[in-house]
C-alpha positions as CSV (number, residue, x, y, z in Angstrom):
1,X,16.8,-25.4,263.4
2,X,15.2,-28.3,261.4
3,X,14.5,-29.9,265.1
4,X,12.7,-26.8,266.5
5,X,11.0,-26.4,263.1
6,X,9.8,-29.9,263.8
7,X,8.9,-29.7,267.7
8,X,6.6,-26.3,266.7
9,X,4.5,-28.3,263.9
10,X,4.1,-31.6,266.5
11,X,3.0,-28.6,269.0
12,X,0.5,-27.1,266.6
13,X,-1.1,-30.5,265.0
14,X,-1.0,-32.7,268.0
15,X,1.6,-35.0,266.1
16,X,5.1,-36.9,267.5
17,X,8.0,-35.1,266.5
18,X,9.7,-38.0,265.3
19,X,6.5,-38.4,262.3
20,X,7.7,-35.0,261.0
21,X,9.5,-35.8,257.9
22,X,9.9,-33.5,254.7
23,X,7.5,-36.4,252.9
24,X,5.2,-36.6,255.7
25,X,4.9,-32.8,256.4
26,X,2.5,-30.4,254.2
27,X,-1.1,-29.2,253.7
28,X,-1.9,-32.6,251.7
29,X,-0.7,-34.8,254.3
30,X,-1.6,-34.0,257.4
31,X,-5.9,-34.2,257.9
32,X,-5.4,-31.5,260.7
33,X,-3.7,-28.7,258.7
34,X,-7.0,-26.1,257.7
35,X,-7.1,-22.3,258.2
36,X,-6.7,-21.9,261.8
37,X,-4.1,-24.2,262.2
38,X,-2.3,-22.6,259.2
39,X,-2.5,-19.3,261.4
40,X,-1.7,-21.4,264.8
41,X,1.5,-23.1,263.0
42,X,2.6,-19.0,261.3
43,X,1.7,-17.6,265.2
44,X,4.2,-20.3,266.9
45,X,6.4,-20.1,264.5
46,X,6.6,-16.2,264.7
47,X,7.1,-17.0,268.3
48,X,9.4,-20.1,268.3
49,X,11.5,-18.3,266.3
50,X,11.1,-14.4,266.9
51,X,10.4,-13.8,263.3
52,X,7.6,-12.0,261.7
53,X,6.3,-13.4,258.0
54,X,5.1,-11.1,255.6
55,X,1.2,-11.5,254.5
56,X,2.8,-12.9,250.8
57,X,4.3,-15.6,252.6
58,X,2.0,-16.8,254.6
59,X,0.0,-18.9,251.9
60,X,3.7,-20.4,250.7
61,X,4.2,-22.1,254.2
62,X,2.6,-25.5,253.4
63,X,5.2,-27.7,253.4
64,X,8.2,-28.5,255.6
65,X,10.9,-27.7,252.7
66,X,9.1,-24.0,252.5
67,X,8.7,-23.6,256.1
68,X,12.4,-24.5,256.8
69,X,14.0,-22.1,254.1
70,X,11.3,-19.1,254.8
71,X,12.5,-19.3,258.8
72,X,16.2,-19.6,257.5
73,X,15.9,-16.8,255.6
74,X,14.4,-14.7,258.1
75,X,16.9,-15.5,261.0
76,X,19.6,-14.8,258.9
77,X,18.8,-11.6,258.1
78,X,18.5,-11.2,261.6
């Protein structure tokens, strides 16, 4: 999962998949990340994943830590 999670946030920001790092990976650290590619990165991973966040958690997914255990939590309960 941590790989795909990785492979949809190179997709959205035009980054190498290898750069994506839990360090390297939030709001503060990557110049791209504003509020379209916020909704870009919540739109592929909806997709990626076939999961649907709720508007509350939409603002919390700014960092790879809270990305990764939102989208586990969600495919579990699937």
């Amino acid at each position: 999962m941590q790989e795909r999670i990785k492979h949809v946030i190179a997709a959205v920001f035009g980054l190498d998949d290898q750069t994506i790092t839990e360090e390297s990976c939030s709001i503060n650290t990557i110049e791209q990340w504003d509020s379209l590619q916020q909704i870009r990165l919540v739109l592929a991973l909806e997709q990626e994943f076939g999961i649907e966040f709720d508007d509350e958690e939409i603002p919390q997914l700014t960092n790879f830590s809270t990305i990764q255990s939102l989208v586990s939590d969600k495919t579990l309960v699937m």
